[in-house]
Each structure stands twice: as structure tokens, then as C-alpha cells.
Backbone bond lengths (Angstrom), bond angles and torsions (degrees), N, CA, C in turn:
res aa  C-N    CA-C-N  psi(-1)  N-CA   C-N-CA  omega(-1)  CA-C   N-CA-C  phi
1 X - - - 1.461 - - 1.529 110.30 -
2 X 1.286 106.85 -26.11 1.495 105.12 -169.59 1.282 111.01 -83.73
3 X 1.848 111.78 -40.72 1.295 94.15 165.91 1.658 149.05 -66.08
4 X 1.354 101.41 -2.72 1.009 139.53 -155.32 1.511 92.07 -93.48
5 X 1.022 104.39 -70.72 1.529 107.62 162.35 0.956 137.65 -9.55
6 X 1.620 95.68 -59.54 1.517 120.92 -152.17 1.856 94.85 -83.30
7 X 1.163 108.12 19.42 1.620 101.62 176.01 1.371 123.94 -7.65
8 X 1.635 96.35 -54.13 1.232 137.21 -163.68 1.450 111.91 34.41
9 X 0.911 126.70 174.88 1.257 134.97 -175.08 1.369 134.76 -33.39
10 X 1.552 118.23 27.27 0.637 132.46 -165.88 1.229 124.08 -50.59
11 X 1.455 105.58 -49.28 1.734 123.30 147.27 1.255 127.20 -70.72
12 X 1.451 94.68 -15.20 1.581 108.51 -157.77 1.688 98.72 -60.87
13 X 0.882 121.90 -96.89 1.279 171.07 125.45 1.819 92.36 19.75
14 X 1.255 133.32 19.51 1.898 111.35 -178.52 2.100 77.38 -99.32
15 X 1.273 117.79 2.02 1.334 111.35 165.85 1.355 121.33 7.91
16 X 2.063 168.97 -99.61 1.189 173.32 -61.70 0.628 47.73 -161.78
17 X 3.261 128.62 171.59 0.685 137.14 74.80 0.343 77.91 -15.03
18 X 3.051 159.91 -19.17 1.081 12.06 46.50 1.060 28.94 -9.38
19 X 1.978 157.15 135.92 0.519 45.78 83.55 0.934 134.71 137.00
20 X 1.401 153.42 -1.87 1.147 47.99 -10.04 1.727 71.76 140.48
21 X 1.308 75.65 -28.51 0.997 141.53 174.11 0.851 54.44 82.00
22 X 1.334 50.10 -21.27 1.101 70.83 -15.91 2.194 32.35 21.23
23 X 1.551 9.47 -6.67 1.544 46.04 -104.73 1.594 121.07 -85.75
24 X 1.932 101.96 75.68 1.454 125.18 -166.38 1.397 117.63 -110.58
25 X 1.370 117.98 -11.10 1.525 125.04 -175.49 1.592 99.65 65.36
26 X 1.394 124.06 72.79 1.408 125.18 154.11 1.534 116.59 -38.68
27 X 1.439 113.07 139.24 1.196 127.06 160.61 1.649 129.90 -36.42
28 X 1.110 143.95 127.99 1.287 126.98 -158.39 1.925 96.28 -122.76
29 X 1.163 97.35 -34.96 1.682 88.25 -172.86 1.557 121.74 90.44
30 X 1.195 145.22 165.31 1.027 141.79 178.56 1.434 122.25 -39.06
31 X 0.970 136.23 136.33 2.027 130.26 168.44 1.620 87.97 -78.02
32 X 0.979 101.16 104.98 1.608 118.26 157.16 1.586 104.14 165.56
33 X 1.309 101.35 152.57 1.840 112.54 150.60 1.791 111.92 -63.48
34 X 1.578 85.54 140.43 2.183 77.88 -173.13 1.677 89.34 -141.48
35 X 1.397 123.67 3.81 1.776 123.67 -168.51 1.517 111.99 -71.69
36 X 1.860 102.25 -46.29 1.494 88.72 -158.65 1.372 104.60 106.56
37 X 1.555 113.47 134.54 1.930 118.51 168.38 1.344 115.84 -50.99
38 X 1.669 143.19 96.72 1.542 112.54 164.50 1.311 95.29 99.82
39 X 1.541 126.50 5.21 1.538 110.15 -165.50 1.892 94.93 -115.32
40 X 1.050 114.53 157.76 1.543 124.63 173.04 1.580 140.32 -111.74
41 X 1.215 122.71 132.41 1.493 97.25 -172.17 1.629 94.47 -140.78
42 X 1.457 110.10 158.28 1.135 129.44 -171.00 1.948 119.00 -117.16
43 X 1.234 140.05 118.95 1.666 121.54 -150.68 1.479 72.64 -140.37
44 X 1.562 100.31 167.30 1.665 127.70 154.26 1.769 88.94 -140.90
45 X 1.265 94.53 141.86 1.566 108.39 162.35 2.219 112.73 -130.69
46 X 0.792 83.37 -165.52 1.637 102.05 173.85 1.684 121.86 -171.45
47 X 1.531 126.91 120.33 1.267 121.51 -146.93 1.545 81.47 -132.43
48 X 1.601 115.90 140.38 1.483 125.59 146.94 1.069 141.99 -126.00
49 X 1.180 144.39 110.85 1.447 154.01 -162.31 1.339 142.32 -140.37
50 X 1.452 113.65 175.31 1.419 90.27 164.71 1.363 98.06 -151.70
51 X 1.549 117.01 -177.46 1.520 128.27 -163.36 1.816 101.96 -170.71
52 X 1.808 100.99 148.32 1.123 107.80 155.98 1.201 140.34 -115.41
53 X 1.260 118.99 127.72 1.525 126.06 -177.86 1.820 118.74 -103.64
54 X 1.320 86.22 142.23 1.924 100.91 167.33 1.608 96.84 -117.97
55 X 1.393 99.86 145.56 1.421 124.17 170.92 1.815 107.48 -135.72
56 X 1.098 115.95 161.64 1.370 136.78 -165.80 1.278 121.29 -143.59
57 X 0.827 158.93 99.23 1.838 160.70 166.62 1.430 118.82 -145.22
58 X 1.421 96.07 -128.89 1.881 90.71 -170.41 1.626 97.66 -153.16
59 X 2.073 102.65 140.74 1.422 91.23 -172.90 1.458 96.95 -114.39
60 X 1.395 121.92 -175.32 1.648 125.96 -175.65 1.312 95.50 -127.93
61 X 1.574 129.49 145.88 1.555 112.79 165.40 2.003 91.28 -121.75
62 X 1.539 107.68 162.16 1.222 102.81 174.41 1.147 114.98 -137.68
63 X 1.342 134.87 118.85 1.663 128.11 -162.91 0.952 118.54 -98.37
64 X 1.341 136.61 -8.83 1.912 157.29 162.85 1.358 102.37 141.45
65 X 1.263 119.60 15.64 1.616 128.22 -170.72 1.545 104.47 -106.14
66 X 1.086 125.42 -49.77 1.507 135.65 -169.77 1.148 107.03 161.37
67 X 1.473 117.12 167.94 1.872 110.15 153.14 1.419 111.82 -73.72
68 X 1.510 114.14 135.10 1.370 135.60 171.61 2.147 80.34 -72.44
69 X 1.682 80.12 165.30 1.693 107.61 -169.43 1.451 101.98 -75.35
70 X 1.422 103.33 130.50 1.943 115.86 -159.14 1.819 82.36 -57.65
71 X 1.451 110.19 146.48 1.795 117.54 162.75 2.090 90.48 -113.27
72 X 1.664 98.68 152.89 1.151 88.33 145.43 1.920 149.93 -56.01
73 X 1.121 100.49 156.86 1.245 96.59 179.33 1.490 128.69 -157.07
74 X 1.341 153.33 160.29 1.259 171.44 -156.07 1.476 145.63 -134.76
75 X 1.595 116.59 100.60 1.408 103.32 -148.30 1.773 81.28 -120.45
76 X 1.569 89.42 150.17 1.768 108.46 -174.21 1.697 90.18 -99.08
77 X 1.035 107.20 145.92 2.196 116.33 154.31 1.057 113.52 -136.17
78 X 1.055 127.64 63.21 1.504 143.71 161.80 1.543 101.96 -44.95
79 X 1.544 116.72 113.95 1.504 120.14 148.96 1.695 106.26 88.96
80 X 1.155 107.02 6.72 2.163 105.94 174.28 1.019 115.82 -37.62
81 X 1.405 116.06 90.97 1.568 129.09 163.54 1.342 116.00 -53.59
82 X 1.245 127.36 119.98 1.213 135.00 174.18 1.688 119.41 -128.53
83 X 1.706 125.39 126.63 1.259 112.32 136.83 1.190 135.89 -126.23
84 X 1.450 120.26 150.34 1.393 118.94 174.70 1.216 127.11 -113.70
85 X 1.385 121.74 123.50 1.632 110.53 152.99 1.394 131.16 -103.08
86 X 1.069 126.41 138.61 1.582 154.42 -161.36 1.158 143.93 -104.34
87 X 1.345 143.16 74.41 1.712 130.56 -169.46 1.473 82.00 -81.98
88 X 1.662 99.57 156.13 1.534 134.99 167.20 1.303 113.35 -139.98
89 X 1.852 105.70 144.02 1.385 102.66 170.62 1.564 100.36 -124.99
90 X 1.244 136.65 129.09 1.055 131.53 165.22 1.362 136.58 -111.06
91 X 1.241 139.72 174.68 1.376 124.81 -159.39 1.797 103.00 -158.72
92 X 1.469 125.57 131.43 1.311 129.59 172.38 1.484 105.29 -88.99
93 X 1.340 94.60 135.25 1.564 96.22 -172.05 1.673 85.78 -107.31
94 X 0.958 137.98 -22.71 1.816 153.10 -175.69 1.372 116.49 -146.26
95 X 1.223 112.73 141.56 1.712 111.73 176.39 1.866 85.61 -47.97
96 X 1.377 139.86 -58.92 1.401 139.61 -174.44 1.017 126.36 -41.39
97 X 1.579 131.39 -41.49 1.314 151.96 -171.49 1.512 127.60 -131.22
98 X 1.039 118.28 115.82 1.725 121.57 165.55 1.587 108.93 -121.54
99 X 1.355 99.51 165.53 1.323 105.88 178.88 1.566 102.46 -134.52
100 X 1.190 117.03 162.05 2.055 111.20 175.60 1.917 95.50 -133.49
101 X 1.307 82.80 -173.33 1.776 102.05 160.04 1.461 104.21 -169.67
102 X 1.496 88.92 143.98 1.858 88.22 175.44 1.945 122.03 -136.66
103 X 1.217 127.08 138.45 0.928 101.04 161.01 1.760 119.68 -129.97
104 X 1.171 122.61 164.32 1.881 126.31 -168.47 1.621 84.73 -138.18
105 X 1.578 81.25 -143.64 1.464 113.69 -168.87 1.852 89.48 -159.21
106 X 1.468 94.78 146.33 1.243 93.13 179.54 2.560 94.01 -154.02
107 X 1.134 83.98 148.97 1.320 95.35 -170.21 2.149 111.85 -121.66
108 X 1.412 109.23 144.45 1.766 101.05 -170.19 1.582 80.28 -132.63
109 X 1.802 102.22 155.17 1.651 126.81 169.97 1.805 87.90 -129.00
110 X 1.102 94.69 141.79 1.873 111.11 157.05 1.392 110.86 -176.85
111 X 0.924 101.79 155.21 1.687 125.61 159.18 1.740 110.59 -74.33
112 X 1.628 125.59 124.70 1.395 92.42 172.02 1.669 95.31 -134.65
113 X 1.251 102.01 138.43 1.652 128.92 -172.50 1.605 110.14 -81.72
114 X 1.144 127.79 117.53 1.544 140.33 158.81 1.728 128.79 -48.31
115 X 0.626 140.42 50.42 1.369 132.95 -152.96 1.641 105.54 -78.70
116 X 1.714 111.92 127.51 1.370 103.22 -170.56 1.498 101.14 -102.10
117 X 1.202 113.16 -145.12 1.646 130.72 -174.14 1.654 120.92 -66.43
118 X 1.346 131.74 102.19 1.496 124.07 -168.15 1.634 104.25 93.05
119 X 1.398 130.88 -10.02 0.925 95.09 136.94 2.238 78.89 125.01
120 X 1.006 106.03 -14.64 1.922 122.07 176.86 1.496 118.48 -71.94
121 X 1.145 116.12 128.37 1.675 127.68 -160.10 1.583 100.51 -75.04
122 X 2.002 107.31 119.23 1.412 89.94 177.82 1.931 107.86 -101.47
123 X 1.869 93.21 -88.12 1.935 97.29 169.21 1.298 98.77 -69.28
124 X 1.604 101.85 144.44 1.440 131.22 144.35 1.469 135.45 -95.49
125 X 1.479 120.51 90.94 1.238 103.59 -154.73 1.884 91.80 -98.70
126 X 1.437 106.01 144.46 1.552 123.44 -179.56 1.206 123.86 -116.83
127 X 1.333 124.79 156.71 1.671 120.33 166.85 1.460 126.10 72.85
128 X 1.868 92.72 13.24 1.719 94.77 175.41 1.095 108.59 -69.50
129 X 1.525 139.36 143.35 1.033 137.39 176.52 2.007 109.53 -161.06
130 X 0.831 111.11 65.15 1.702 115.81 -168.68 1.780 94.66 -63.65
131 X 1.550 88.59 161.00 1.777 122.20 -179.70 1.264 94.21 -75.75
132 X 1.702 99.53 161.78 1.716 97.48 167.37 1.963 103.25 -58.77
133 X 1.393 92.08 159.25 1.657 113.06 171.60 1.472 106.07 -151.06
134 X 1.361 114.19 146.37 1.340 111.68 -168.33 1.379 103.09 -61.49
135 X 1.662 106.20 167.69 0.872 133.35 171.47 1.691 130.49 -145.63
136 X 1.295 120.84 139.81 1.710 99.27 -160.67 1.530 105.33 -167.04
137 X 1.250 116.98 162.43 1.352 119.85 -158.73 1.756 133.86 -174.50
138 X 1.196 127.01 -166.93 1.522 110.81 176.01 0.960 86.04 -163.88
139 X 1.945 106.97 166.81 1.566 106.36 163.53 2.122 89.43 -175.15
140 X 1.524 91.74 -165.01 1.746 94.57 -155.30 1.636 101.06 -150.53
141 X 1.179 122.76 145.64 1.184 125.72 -172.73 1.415 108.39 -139.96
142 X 1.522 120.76 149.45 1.578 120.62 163.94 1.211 114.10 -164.47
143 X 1.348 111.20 145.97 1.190 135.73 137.65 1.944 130.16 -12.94
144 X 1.116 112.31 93.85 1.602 107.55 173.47 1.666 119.00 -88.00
145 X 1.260 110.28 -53.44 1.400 107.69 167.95 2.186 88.80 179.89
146 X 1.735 96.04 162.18 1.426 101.81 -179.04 1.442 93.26 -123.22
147 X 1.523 84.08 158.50 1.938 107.62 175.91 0.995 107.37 -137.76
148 X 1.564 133.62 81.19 1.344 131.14 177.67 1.718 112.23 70.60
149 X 0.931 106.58 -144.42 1.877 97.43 173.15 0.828 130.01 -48.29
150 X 1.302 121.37 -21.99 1.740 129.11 -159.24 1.323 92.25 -127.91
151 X 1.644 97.94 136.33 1.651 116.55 -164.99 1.850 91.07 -142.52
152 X 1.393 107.85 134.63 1.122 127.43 -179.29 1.368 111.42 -111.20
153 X 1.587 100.56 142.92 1.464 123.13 -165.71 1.521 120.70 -170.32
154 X 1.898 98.15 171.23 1.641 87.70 158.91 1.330 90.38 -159.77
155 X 1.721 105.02 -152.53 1.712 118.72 -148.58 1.141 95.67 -178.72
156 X 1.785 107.48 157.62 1.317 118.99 172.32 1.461 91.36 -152.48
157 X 1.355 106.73 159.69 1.669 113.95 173.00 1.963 88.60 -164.05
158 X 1.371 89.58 147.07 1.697 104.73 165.62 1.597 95.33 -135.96
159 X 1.372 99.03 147.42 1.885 118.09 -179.50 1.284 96.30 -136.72
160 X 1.486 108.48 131.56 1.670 116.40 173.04 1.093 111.97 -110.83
161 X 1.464 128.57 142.53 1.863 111.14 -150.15 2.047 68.19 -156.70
162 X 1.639 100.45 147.05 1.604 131.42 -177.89 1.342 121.40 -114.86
163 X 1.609 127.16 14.14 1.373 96.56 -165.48 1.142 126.05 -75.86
164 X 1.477 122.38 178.09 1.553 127.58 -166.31 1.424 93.95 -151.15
165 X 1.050 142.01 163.98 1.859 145.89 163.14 2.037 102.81 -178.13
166 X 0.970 95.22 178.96 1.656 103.57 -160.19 2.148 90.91 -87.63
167 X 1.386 87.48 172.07 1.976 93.96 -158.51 1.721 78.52 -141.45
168 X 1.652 100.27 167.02 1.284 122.19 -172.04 1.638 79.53 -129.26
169 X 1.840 130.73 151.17 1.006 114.64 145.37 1.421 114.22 -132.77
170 X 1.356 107.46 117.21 1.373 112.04 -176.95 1.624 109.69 -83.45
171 X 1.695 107.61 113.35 1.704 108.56 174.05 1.385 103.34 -130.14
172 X 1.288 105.93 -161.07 1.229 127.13 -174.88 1.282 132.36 -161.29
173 X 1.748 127.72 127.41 1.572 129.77 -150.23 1.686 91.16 -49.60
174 X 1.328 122.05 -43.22 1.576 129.63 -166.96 0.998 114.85 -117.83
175 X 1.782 131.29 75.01 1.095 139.67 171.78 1.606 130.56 -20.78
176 X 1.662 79.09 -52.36 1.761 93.82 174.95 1.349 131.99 -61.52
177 X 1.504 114.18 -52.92 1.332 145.92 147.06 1.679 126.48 -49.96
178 X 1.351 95.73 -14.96 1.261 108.25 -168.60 1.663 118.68 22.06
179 X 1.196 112.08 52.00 1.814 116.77 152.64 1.475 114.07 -103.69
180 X 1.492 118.33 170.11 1.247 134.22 177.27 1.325 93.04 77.62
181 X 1.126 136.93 95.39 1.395 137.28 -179.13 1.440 106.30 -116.13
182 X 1.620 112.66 132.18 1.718 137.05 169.68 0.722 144.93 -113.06
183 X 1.385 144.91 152.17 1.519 124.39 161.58 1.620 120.11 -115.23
184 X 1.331 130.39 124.97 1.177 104.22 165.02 2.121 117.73 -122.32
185 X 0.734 108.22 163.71 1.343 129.47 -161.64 1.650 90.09 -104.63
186 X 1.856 90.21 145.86 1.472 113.90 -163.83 1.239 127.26 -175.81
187 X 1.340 132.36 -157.02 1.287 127.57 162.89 1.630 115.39 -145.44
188 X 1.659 120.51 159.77 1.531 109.78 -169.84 1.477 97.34 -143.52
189 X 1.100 126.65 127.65 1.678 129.70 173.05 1.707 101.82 -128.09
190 X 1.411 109.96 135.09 1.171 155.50 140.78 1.442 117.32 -67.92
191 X 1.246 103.13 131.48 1.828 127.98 -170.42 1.234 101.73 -146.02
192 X 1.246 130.90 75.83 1.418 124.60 152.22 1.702 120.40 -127.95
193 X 1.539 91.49 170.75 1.928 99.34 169.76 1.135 105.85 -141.41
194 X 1.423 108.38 162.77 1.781 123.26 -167.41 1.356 100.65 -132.91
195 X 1.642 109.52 133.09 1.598 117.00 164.26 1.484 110.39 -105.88
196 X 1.271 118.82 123.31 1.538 102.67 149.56 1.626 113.93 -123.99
197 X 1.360 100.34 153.33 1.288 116.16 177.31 1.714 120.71 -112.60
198 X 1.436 116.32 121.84 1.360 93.36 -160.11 1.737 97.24 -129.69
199 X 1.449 135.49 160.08 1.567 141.60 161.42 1.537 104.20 -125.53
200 X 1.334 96.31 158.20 1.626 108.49 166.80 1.002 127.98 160.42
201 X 1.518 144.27 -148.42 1.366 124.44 -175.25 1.679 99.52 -120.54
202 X 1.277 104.73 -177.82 1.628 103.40 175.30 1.420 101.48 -165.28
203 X 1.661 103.58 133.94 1.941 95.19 -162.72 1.758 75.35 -123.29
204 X 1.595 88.21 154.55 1.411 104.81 -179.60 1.455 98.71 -99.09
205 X 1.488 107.78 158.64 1.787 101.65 168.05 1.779 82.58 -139.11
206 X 1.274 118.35 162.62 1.598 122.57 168.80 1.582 132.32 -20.06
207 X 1.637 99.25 -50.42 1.537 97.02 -174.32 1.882 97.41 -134.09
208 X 1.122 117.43 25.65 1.087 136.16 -174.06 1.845 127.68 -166.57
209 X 1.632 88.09 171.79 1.460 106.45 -176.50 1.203 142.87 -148.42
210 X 1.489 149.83 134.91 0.932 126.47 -160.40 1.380 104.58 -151.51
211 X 1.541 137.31 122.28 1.136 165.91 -82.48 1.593 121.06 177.05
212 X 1.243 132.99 128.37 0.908 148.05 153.19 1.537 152.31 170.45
213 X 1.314 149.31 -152.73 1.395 127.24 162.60 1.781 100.95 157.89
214 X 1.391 118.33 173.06 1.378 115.89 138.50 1.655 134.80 -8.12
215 X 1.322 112.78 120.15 1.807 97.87 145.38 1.012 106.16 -150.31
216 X 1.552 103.96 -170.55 2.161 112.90 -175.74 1.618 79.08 -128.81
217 X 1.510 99.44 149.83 1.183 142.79 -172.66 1.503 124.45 -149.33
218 X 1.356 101.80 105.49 1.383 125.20 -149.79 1.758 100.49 -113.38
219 X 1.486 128.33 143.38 1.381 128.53 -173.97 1.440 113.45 -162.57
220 X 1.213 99.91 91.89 1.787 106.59 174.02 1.245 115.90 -104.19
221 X 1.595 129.78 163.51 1.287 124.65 170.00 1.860 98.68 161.75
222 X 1.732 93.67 170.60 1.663 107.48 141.17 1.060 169.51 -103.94
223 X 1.394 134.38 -160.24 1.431 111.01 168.76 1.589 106.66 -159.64
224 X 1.004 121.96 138.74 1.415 140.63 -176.08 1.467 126.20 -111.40
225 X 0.868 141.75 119.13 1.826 137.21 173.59 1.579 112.87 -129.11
226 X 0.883 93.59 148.23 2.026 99.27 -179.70 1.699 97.05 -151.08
227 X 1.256 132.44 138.10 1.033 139.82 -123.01 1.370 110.31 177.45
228 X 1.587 136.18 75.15 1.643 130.77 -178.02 1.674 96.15 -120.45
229 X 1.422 78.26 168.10 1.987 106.34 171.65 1.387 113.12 151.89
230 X 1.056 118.28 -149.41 1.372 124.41 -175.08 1.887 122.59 -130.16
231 X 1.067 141.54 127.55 1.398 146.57 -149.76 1.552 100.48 -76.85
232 X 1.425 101.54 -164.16 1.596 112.96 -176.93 1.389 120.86 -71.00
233 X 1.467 99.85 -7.92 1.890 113.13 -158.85 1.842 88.13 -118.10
234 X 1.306 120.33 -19.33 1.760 115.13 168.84 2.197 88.98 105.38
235 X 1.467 107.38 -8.78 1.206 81.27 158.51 1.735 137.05 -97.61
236 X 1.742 93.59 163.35 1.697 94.31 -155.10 1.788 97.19 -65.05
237 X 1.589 95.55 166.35 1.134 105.91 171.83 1.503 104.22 -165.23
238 X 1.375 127.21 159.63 1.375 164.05 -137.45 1.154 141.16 -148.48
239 X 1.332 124.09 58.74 1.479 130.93 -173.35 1.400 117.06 -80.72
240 X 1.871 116.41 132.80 1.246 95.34 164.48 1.759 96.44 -157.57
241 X 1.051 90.99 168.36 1.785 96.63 -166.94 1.809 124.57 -155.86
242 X 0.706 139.37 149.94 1.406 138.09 -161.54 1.456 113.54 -159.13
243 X 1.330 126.55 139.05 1.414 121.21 -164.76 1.787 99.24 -152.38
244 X 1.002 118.44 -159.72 1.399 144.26 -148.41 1.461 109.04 -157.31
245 X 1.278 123.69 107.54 1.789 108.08 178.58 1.762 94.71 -79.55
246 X 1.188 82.62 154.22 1.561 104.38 -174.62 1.600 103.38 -101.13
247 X 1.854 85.60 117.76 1.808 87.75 -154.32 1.484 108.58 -70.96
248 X 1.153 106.40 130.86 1.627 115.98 174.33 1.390 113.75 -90.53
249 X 1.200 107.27 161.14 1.655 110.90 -166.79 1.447 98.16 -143.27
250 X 1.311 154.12 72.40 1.247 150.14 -163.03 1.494 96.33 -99.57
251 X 1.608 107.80 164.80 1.443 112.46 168.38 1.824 84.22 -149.02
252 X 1.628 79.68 139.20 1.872 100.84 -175.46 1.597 106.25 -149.71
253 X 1.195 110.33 -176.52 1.668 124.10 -179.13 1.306 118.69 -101.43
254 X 1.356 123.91 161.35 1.684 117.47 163.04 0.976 98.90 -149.02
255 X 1.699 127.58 -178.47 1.303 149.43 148.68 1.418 102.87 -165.29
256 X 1.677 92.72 171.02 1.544 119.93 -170.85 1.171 97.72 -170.35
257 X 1.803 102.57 176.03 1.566 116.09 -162.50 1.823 88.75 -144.34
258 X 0.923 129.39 118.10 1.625 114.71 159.07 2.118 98.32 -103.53
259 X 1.626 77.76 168.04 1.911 86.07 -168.54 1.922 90.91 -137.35
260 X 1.249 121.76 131.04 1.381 140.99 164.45 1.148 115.41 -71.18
261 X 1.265 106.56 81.11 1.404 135.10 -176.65 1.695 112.31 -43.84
262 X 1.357 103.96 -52.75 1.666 121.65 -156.57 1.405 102.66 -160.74
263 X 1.052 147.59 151.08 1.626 145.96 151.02 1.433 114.41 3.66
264 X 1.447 123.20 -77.82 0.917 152.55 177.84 1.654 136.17 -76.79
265 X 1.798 89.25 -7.06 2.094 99.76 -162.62 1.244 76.05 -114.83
266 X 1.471 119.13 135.11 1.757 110.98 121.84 1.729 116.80 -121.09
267 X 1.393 105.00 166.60 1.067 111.34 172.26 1.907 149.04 -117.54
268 X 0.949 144.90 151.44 2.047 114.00 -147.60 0.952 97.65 -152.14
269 X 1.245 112.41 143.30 1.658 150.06 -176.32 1.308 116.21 -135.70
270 X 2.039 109.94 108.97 1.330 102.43 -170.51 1.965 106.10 -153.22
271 X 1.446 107.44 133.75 1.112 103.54 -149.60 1.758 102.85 -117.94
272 X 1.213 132.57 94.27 1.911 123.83 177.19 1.277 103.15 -98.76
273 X 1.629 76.61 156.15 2.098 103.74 171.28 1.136 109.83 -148.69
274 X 1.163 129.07 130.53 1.272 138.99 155.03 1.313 112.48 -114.91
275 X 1.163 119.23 -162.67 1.910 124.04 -161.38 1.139 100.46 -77.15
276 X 1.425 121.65 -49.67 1.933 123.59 175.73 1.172 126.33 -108.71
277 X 1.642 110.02 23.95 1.287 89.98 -169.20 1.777 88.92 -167.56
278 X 1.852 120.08 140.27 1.114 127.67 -163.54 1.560 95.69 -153.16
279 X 1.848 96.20 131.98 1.569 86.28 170.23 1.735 88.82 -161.83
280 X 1.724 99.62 145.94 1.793 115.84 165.00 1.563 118.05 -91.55
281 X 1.515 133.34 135.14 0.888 124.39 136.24 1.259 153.36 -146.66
282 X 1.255 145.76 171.11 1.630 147.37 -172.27 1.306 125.36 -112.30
283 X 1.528 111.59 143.30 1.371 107.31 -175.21 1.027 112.52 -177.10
284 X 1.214 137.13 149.16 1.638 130.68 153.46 1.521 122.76 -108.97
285 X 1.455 116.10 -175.14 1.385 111.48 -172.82 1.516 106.80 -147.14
286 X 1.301 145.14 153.56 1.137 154.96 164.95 1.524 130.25 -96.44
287 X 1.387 129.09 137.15 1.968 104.46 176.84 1.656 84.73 -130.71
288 X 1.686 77.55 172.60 1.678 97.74 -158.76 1.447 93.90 -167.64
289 X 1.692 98.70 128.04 1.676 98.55 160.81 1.509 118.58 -91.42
């Protein structure tokens, strides 16, 4: 019953898209099946983190003349704060295998940096900070084989998370030189999703558990900016730019502990890192035939 129980978050927990963005590194939960044949469970979690992203595309500038011819270009995201919260419903298709889906809302703040030619800091865009926007997802868990307490497994989940919120862009008539300094006002949305795939062991103790191992952590997506006002001299101008995140592929560690709250409750604590990217989160889960 207990393991059975211990569903845990199976759904609970696809928390970040998310993620995780964007990209937040959602919660994954134990590598194992924990539902039960035919059995159901219901979770809310909440995940916080952060991560760094590079993107690549091409920007346009417009001075009241037209857009000059898009050049390439390069945007830094150092540190994307992200949180998400999440309902999940999940379902055992085999004491071996379950699958969930979840959807929240999940919200990102950053600063994002321009990087021009050789490698010299051009726009600074500030004060992104978007509202929650949904966020939503699926993923799959199983069973490999058990040895006494410790039962081997893994999991995958991807969460696709949208935010967008208004941008500050701090430039300058002479990038290089950096004089004539401006600001113009705008907006910036993010479009990405995150896979991770994770194995490892998981030892039972009586009214508890504790979990962890390896995973890969995967993050594709886009990015958009639009950006008007007027320069140092009061003429208008027009920034806009679009890129490609440059898919990262990290491999990092996790663990967690869930605790059997009640018959039917448990509750989870679970902490990842990889090279760019770190996030905590909480949650519980419910089962139900």
C-alpha cells in the first residue's frame, strides 16, 4: 500500500515546462513507477530556479528611415528566474509503468545582454519580468528491476512554458564607444521546452524515501523582442531581434526524500544541478482508485 502510495509525484512534480524554461528544471520525482495497475493520483507542486541560456538570430534597427538589413546577432540570459506551479494527474498503466500530464502557470525575470562582434557588450535589455503564463506537459516512468529496498528505474518528462512581459532597452547611438545613451520600451517573449531524462536507484525506508541519480537535460526554444522610442537626439527608433536558443544538453545530479503523510498523502523534497542551471522543489500528491 505504501508503495503504492508513494505514487508520488509522479504527475506531481513535471512542475518548470518547466523548465524551465524556461527553462526551470521541473521536479522529476523518483526513477521508478510508484501508481499501481489502473490506479490514479492527483499532485500540485511548486518549483524555483534558475538557468542559462544563449540564443542566436538576427536583429533589425530602425531610425525613422526604414529597417537597415537584419545583421546577425547574440543574446546572453544569465540567471532566468523562474517559478512554476503545477496540478498533475497521473495514471498506472502496470504496477511497472505510469504515465502523468500536467498543466500550471509558470512566470521568468532576467536581464538579457546583447553580445556584438568579437565578443563586446552591445543592447542591454532590463526589467523583463512576465506574469504567470501557462505552462504544461507529460512524461513516463518505470520500473527496471528491485533488490530488496532499492528498486531501479527511470523517467522522462518535457514541459513547454511561454512567457512574455514588457523589456527596458538600454542602447546607445555608438555601441562601440558606447555614448549617446537611450532607452527604449517594448516587449520580449520566450518559447521554449525542456526534456529531461533521468535513472537511478530508490531505497524505501517505512514511512519514507529517498531517491536519486544522474539525468540529461535538454532545452530548445525562442526568443522575440520588439523595442521602440526615440534616441538621445529625440529621434525615433526601432529595435527588434529574434533568435534561436542554442540547444543545450547538460547532464547533472538530483535527489529528494518524499514522507507518507497519511494513507493516501505524501509529501516531496527535491533538489537539481547541472553546470547552468539549479532549481528546489515542493509538493505533494494524492492516490485514488
Amino acid at each position: 500500500m505504501e508503495k503504492r502510495t508513494a505514487m508520488l509525484v509522479v504527475a506531481l512534480m513535471v512542475v518548470s515546462m518547466c523548465s524551465s524554461v524556461v527553462v526551470a528544471l521541473p521536479p522529476m520525482g523518483p526513477p521508478k513507477a510508484m501508481v499501481g495497475q489502473d490506479q490514479w493520483t492527483v499532485g500540485v507542486g511548486f518549483s524555483h530556479g534558475e538557468v542559462d541560456l544563449d540564443t542566436r538570430g538576427t536583429g533589425r534597427e530602425d531610425e525613422g528611415f526604414g529597417f537597415f538589413a537584419p545583421v546577425s546577432d547574440k543574446h546572453e540570459i544569465e540567471n532566468l528566474t523562474t517559478n512554476i506551479i503545477l496540478g498533475s494527474l497521473g495514471f498506472g498503466i502496470s504496477d511497472s509503468w505510469d504515465v502523468f500530464v500536467s498543466v500550471g502557470a509558470a512566470d521568468a525575470e532576467d536581464d538579457i545582454t546583447e553580445e556584438l562582434a568579437g565578443g563586446a557588450v552591445g543592447n542591454r535589455y532590463t526589467g523583463f519580468d512576465s506574469s504567470y503564463e501557462i505552462a504544461y506537459g507529460f512524461g513516463s516512468r518505470a520500473t527496471f528491476w528491485e533488490d530488496g529496498d532499492i528498486t531501479w528505474g527511470g523517467l522522462f518528462q518535457i514541459l513547454w512554458q511561454n512567457p512574455d512581459g514588457s523589456v527596458d532597452l538600454g542602447a546607445f547611438t555608438d555601441p562601440i564607444a558606447r555614448t549617446g545613451a537611450f532607452t527604449l520600451t517594448g516587449d520580449a517573449e520566450l518559447d521554449f521546452w525542456e526534456l529531461q531524462v533521468a535513472v537511478g536507484p530508490t531505497w524505501e525506508g517505512d514511512n519514507f524515501r529517498v531517491y536519486g541519480g544522474p539525468f540529461l537535460h535538454i532545452v530548445d526554444g525562442d526568443i522575440d523582442i520588439d523595442t521602440a522610442g526615440v534616441d538621445a537626439a529625440d529621434a525615433p527608433w526601432r529595435v527588434v531581434s529574434s533568435g534561436e536558443v542554442e540547444e543545450a544538453s547538460r547532464f547533472g545530479g538530483y535527489a529528494g526524500a518524499q514522507w507518507l503523510m497519511s494513507e493516501n498523502t505524501i509529501a516531496n523534497l527535491e533538489i537539481q544541478v547541472t553546470a547552468d542551471a539549479w532549481a528546489v522543489g515542493l509538493g505533494a500528491v494524492w492516490k485514488f482508485e
